[in-house]
C-alpha positions in Angstrom: -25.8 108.5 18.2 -28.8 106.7 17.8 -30.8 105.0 20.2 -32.7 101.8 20.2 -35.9 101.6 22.8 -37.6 98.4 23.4 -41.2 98.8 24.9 -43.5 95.8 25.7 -47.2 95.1 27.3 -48.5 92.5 28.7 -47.0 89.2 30.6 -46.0 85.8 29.7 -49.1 84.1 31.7 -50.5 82.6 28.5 -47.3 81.2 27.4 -47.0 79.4 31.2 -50.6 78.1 30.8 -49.4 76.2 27.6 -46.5 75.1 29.3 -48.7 73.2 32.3 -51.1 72.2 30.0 -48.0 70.7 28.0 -46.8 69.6 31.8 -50.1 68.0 32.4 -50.7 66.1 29.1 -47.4 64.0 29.8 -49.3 63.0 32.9 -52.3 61.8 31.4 -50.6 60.5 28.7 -51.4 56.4 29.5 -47.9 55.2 29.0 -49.1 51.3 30.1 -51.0 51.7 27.1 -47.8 52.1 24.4 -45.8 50.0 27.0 -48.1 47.0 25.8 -48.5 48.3 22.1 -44.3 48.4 22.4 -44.1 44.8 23.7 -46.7 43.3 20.9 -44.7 45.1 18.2 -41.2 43.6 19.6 -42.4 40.4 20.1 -43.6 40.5 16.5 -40.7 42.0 15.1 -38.1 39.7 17.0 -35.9 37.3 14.7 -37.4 33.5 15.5 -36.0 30.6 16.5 -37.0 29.0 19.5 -39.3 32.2 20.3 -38.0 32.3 23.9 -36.5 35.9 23.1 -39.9 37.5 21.2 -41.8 36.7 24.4 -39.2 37.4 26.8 -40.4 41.6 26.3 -41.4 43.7 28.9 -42.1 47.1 29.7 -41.4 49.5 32.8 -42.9 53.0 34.0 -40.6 55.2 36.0 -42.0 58.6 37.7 -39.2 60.5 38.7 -41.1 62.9 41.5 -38.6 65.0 42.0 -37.7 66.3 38.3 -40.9 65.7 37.7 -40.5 63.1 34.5 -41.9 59.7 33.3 -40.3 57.3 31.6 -41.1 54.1 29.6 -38.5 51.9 28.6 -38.6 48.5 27.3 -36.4 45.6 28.3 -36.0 42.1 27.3 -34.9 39.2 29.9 -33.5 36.1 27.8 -30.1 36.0 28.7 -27.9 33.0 27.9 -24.9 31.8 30.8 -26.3 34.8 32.5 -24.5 37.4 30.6 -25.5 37.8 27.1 -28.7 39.1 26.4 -30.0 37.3 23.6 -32.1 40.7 22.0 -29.1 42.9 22.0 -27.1 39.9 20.3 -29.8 39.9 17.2 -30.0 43.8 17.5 -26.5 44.3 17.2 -24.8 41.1 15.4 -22.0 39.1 17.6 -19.4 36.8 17.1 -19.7 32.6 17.2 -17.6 29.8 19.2 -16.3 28.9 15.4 -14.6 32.3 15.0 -17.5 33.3 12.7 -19.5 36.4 13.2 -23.5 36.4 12.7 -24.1 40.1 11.8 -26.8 41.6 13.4 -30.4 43.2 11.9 -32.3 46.0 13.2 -35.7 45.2 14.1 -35.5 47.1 17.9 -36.1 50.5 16.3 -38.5 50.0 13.4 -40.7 48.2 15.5 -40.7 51.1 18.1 -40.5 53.8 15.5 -44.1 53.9 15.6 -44.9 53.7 19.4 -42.7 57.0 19.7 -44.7 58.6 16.7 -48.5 57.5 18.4 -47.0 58.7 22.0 -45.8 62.3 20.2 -49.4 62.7 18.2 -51.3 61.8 21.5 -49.7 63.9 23.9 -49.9 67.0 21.0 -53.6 66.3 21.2 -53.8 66.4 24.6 -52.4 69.7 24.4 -54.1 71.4 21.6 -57.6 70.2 22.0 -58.3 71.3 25.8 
């Protein structure tokens, strides 16, 4: 029967640096900054007619303290008889008061697509170059 032995030196303590220094690059990370690159890029990439939805974009910060996390989302606040939210309608497509059916175009993600990309790229640097 053979046997199998497994022998190590040495801790994990550099791997737990990274990790905090991966911890605290999210923090310095200045999400207001992509929050307002996000909201020119909607407002750009928003279907026009009356305009009222491209400038109705906004952006919100959440720290959750207590699991520790940040979040940035956007959101857009034209909504028609105070139900449908005009951005979701172009996102998505929806039906008319004729029985028609306007189908919808994407323009949410590819305008965000990059924002993600610049907010990955920055917080990499963050983490490699200290």
């Amino acid at each position: 029967m053979s046997r199998i032995v497994v022998k190590s030196k040495g801790d994990f303590s550099n791997l737990d640096k990274f990790f905090n220094k991966v911890e605290d690059a999210i923090r310095y990370v200045d999400l207001s900054k992509y929050g307002k690159m996000g909201v020119k890029a909607l407002r750009e990439a928003t279907p026009k007619d009356s305009g009222e939805t491209a400038k109705s974009w906004r952006y919100e910060i959440i720290h959750d303290k207590e699991n520790k996390t940040y979040s940035l989302s956007w959101y857009n606040d034209n909504v028609v008889e105070g139900q449908y939210n005009v951005a979701v309608l172009l996102q998505y497509g929806h039906a008319t008061n004729n029985g028609g059916y306007v189908k919808g175009r994407d323009y949410i993600n590819p305008a965000l697509a990059p924002i993600f990309e610049k907010i990955a790229e920055d917080a990499w640097k963050e983490v490699t170059d200290s």
